[in-house]
N, C-alpha and C positions, 0 to 999 in steps of 0.2 A: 729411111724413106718408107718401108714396108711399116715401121713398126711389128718384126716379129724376127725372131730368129731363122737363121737362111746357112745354108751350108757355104762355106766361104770358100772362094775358085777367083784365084789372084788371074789378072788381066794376061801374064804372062806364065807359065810355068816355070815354079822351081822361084821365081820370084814376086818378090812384094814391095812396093813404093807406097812410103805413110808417110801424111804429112797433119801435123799436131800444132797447134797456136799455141805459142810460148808465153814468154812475159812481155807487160809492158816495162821497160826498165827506169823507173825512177824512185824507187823506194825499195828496201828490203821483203825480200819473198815471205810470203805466211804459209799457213797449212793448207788451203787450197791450192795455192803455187805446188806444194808440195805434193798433193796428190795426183794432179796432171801428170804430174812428172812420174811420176814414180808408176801410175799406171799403165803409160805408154810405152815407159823403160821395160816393165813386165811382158807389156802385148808385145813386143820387139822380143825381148828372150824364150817368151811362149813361139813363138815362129820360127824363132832360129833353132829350137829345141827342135822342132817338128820337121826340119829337115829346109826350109827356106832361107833364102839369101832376102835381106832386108835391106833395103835403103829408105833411111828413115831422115825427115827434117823436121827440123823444131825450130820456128822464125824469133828472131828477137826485133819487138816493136823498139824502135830508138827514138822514134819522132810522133810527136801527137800531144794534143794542147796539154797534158796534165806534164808532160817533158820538159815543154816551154817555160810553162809556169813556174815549172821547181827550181829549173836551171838560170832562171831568172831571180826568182827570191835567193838563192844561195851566191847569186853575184858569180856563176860560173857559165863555159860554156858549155854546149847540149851535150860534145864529145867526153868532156871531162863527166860529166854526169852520168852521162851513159856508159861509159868503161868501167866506174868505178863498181856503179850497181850490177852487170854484168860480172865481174871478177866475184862481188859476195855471192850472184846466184851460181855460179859455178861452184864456190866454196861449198854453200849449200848442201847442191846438187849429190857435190862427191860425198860429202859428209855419208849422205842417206845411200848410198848404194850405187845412183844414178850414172849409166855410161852415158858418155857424150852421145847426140846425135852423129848421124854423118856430116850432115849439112847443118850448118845454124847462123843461115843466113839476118844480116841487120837489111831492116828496110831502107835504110839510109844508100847503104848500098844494091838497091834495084831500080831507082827512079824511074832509070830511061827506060826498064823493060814497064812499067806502071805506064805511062804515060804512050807508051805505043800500043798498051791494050787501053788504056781512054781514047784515043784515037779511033780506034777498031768499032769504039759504041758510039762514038760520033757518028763516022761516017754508016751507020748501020739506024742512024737515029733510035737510039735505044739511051742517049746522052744528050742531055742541052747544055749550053753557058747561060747562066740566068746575069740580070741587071746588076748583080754585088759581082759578079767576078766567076763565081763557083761555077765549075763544070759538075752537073746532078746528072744522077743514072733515071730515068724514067721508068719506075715500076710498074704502071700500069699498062706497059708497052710490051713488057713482057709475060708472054702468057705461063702457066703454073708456078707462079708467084707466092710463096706461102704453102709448099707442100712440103716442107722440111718439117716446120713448126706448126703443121694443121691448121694454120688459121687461113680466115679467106680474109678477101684483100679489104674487107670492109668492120673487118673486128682489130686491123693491124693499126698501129701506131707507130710513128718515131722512134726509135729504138733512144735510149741514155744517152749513150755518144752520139747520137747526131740531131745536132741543132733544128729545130724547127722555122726557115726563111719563110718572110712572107714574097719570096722572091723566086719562092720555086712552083713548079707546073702544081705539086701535089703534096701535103702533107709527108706521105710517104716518102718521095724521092728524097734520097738518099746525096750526100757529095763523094763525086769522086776528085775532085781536084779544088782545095782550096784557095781563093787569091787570098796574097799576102797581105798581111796590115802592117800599117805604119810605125806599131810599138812591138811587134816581134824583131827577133835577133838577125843579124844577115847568115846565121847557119841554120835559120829554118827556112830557108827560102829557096828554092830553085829556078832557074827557068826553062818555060815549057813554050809549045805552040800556044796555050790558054791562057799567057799571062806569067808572070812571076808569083809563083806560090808553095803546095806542097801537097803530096796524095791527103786523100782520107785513109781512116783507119782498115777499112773492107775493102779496097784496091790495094793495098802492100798484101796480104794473105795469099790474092788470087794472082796477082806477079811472079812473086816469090814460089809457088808452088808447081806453077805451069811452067818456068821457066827451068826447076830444077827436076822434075818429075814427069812433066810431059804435059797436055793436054789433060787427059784422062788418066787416073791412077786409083791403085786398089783402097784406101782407107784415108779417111779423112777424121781427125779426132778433136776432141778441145772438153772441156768445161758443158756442164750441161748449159750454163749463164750465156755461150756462146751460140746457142742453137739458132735464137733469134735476139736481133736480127744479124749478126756477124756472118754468119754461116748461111745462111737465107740470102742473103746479100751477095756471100761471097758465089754461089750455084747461078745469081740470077747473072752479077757481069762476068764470069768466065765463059758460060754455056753461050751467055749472049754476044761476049765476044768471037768465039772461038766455033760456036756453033756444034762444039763435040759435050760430051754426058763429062760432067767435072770430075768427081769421086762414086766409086762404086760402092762405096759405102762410107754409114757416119756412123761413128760411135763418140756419144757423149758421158762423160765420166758424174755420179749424181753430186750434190751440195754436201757441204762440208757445214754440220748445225753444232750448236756450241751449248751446252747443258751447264747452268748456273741455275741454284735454287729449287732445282728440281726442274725446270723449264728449259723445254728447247728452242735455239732458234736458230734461224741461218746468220754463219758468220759473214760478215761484211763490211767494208771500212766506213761503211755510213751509220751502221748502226755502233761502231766502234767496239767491236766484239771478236777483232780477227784476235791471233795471234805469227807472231812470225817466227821462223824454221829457228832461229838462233835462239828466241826466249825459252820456246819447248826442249831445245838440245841443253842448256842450260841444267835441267833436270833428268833429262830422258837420254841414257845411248841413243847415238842414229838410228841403229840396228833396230830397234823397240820399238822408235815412229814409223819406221817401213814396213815392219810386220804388224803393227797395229790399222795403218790401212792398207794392207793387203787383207787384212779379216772380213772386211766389207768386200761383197762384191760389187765390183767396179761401179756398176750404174747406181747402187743406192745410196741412199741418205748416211754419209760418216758422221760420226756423233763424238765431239771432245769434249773431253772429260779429263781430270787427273787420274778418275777412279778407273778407267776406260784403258789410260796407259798403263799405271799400275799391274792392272789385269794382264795386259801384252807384255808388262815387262816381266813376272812372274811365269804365264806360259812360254817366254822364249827362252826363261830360265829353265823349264824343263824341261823344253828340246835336245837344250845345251850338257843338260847333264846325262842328258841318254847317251848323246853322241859321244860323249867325253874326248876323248884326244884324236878318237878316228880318220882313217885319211879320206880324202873325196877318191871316187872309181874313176877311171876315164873313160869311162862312157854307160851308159843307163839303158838296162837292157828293158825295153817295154812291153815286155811276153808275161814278165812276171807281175803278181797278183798283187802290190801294191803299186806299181809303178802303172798298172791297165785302169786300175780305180783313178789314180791322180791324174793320168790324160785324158780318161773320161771327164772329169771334174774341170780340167782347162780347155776343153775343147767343146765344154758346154758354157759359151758366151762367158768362157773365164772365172767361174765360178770359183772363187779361190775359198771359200768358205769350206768348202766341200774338199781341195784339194790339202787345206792346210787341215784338218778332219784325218785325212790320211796319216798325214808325217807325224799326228798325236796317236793312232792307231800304231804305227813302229816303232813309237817311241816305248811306247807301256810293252808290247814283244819286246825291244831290247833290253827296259827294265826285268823283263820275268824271264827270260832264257841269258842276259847275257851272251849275244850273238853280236860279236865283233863283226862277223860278213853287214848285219843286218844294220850297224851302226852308221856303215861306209854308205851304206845305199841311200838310210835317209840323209845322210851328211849331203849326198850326191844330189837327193831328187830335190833337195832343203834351194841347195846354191839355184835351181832354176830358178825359182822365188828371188832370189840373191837374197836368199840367209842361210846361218850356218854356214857361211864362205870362212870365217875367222877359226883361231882354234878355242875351244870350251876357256881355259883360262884367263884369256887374251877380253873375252866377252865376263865370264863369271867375278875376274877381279878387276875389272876394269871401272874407275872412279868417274864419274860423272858430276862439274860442278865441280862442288867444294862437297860434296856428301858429308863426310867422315873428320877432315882434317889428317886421316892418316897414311901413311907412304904406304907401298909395300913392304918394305924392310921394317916399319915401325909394329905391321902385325905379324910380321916372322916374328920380332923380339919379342912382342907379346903368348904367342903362339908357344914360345921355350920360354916362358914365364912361366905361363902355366902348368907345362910340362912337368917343370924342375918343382913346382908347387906340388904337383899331385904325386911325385918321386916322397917328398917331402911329408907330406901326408897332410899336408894344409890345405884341404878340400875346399871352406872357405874361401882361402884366397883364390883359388884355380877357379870357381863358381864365380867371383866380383871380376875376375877378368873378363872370362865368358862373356857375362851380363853387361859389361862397359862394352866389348867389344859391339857386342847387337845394338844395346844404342847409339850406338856408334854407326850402324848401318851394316855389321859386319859380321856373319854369319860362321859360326864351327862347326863344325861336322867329322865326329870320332869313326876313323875306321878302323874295322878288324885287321890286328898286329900292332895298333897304339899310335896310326898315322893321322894326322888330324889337316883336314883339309878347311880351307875357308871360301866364302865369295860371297860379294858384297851386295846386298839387298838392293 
């Protein structure tokens, strides 16, 4: 709301209630799916680090016309569509590091808490039922309208999702309750005091969040795409229902742009540019896409690239080899001089650019000293991020894809190929294995005493 950075003082002490707009579920999650999540998963571990108890939600939209639609072309119903896609985002989700929410609430399941806050704007007339059926919120009825998203009420428009009736008071207004049509399925339909129908998309948000979090709660998050009008919408019927201050604060996470050609643009399923979490894991450890946007700080522009993970996946290769086998500490002592810089860095509106700066700072001291103590700690301060949670091998030989074609055992054997080669003094041959191996995607590395370590590019 401020537009500025503000010291954060949760509603209650010792605790924090956040609530984050999930997916809508009828297709498989892309990399902006991916970075909501991953950033909020962060903001949740950044708090609990700092000493707060969190309860955090994350709603899953199940109904809403692009639902209909699909569950319709596929000859199924909404449920079966919506479970299945759900189970991949969860797969997903775990893939990349992502702890569950507390709560992850389906709208499917709050109706009746929806409909008794449509109620609430009714009788408050802040809600009409126009001539097609739809129960609309009236924007113009409520005063600071557009201060989420700066705009005044006369530069706003319609948001994408919602329709423009020539049946409503105002351009603007928005639906909160859609009547039913005659060619949708009997599992989009509900009944209400308004009619047989089903919420809009910006009444499930403000149900589901007041219901599980209270009135009023400390952080409200999503997509910067959500600012307006989702978010705008969601302040105007909660405050207007409820009449109390919705979220004390918003953080929106910036655009995910897509570099081809040398040109950037923002990904989008209209411009057909996204990519989704499966096709990049295809190529990329999980571990690599999470630290790859964790390098961005949260609010700005992430930029995909293959040259962009590459980069991430080489630096999280040298994290991994600093730390090498090291154990995590059980607990992280914040007095000392790298661990005061990295909370500095996350406690500056998340600056993770600055705090992953750090963990490359310990890393190059545990390459030049060789400090086991110092290995543990970045291992330690690494898992807040949730990385470096794995062990160095498990990450350094670990195959992605079809990389290589090769097992582990197939480059042990190679490995005493070579060996018995350079015993032998067939330098030659011990050089062609090497060199197959790298094209191969697969890396040797001689140590002092004759031990030859490998890990896979």
């Amino acid at each position: 709301m401020t537009r500025a950075k503000q010291p954060f003082k949760p509603l209650e002490d010792g605790q924090v209630r956040m609530y984050v707009c999930g997916m809508t579920v009828y297709d498989l999650c892309h990399l902006g799916h991916a970075r909501v999540m991953v950033v909020f998963d962060l903001l949740r571990r950044w708090l609990r680090a700092s000493g707060y108890t969190v309860t955090y939600v994350r709603n899953i939209t199940d109904i809403d016309d692009k639902i209909i639609r699909r569950a319709l072309e596929n000859g199924e119903s909404i449920r079966a569509l919506t479970d299945r896609f759900i189970a991949a985002m969860h797969e997903d989700a775990d893939a990349l590091g992502i702890e569950r929410p507390d709560h992850e609430p389906r709208a499917t399941e709050y109706v009746g808490q929806m409909q008794a806050m449509i109620q609430r704007l009714m009788d408050k007339r802040l809600a009409y039922r126009d001539e097609q059926g739809d129960v609309n919120f009236s924007v113009r009825s409520f005063p600071g309208y557009g201060r989420l998203s700066g705009k005044s009420l006369d530069e706003l428009r319609a948001g994408e999702r919602v329709g423009v009736s020539t049946s409503k008071n105002d351009p603007l207004d928005f639906v909160l309750w859609k009547s039913a049509k005659s060619d949708e399925p009997a599992d989009a339909k509900w009944e209400s005091p308004f009619g047989t129908g089903r919420p809009g998309w910006h009444i499930e948000c403000s149900a589901m969040a007041c219901e599980l979090l209270g009135d009023t709660f400390d952080i409200h998050g999503g997509g910067a795409d959500l600012q307006f009008p989702h978010h705008e919408n969601e302040i105007a019927q909660s405050v207007g229902a409820t009449g109390a201050e919705f979220a004390r604060l918003w953080m929106h996470n910036g655009f995910v742009r897509v570099e081809t050609n040398g040109q950037s643009e923002k990904m989008s399923k209209s411009l057909n540019n996204f990519f989704t979490i499966r096709d990049i894991l295809k190529g990329y450890d999980p571990e690599v896409v999470r630290f790859f946007i964790l390098r961005a700080q949260y609010r700005s522009p992430l930029t995909y690239s293959d040259v962009h993970l590459d980069d991430a996946r080489q630096a999280l290769t040298r994290l991994y080899k600093a730390v090498g086998e090291a154990t995590m500490n059980d607990t992280i002592d914040w007095t000392l001089d790298f661990e005061t810089r990295f909370a500095a860095a996350m406690n500056d509106d998340m600056n993770t650019p600055v705090a992953v700066s750090v963990l490359f700072d310990m890393a190059s001291e545990v390459n030049r000293s060789n400090d086991l103590a110092l290995a543990a700690r970045l291992k330690t301060l690494a898992s807040v991020l949730g990385l470096l949670e794995r062990s160095a091998d498990s990450f350094l030989k670990a195959e992605v894809g079809e990389e290589s074609g090769l097992s582990e055992s197939d480059i042990e054997a190679l490995i005493k190929a070579r060996a018995q080669a350079k015993i032998d003094r067939d330098f030659a041959k011990a050089d062609a294995i090497r060199q197959d191996l790298l094209a191969k995607g697969v890396v040797l590395e001689d140590k002092r005493g004759g031990e030859t370590q490998w890990r896979r590019t």
